[in-house]
C-alpha positions, 0 to 999 in steps of 0.5 A, spaced: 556 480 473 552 480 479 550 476 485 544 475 490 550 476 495 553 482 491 547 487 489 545 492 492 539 496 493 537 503 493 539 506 499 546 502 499 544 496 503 546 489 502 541 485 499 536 482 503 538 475 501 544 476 505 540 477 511 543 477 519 541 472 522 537 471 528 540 475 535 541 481 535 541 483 528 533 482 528 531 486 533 527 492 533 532 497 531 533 492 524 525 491 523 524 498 524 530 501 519 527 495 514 520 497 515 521 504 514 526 504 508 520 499 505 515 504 506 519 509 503 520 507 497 512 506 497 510 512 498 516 514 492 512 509 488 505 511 490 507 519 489 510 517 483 503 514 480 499 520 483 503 526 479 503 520 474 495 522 474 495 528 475 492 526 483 494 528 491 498 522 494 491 521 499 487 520 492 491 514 491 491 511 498 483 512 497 484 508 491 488 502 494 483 502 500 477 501 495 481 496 492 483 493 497 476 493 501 473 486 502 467 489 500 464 495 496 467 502 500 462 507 502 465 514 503 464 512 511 468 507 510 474 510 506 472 516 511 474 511 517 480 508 514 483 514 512 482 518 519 479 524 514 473 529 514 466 527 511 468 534 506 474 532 504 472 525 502 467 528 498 473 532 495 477 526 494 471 522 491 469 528 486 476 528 483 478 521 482 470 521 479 473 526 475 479 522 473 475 516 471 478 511 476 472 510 481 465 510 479 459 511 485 453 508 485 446 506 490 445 501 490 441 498 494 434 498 496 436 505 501 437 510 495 442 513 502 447 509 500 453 510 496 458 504 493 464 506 491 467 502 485 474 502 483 473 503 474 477 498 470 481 502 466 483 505 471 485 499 475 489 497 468 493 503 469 495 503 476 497 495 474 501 498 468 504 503 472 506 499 478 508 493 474 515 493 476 513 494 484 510 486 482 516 485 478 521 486 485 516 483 490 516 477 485 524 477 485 525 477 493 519 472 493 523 468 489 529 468 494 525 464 499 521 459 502 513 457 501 514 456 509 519 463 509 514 466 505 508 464 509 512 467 515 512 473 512 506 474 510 504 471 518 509 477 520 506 482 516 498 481 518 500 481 525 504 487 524 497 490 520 493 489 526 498 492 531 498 499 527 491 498 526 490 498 533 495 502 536 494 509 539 495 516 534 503 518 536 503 522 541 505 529 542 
């Protein structure tokens, strides 16, 4: 028999649902353990898709930014948001090209520009693979409030803009 109170996750912790209260207990050092372990286990997920496909981690953070992107990505655009050289864009482009999961094209009256476009099949493949990441995030969203959940939704977008906007870590 198990419980929300009696579950355990992955790293051994107790369910989140049996959260600490508001104090001490929520403060930095508890944000920073659970958002570390929450990027963890991603990053375990996404590694796992990229074997899954034969694709370097980087190409399936290329992948969620063309998918996430509220307009067609450029490969200027995926260059900014990924912090890489023009050239090795080119590379994560012409491998995932290959692969079949995006698809480039001009589109616009200046044959200069280049639209990158996430391929259906391969948007139905990463849906397949990541399904029980919805599963999970459906399971803890039922443990909590619209009010709570638009806290955290809140919490997370701020927390967004802050990392975009922060300094890279200093040496």
């Amino acid at each position: 028999m198990t419980s929300a109170d009696s579950r355990q996750t992955r790293g051994g912790a107790s369910d989140p649902a049996a959260a600490p209260e508001p104090g001490p207990a929520a403060g930095l050092q508890a944000f920073a353990v659970e958002l570390r372990r929450m990027n963890g286990e991603i990053n375990r997920m996404t590694h796992g898709f990229a074997a899954h496909q034969q694709l370097h981690p980087t190409d399936v953070t290329a992948l969620a930014a063309i998918l996430d992107a509220p307009a067609p990505m450029t490969p200027g655009g995926l260059r900014e948001h990924l912090g890489l050289t023009s050239g090795a864009v080119t590379a994560c482009l012409d491998r995932l090209e290959r692969a079949g999961h995006i698809r480039r094209a001009r589109e616009s009256s200046d044959r200069r520009v280049v639209h990158i476009h996430y391929e259906a099949s391969a948007r139905m493949a990463a849906r397949d693979y990541f399904m029980p990441l919805a599963e999970a995030t459906a399971r803890a969203r039922a443990r909590f409030s619209e009010a709570e959940l638009t806290t955290v939704l809140r919490f997370l977008a701020a927390m967004n803009e802050e990392l975009a906007e922060a300094p890279p870590a200093r040496r």
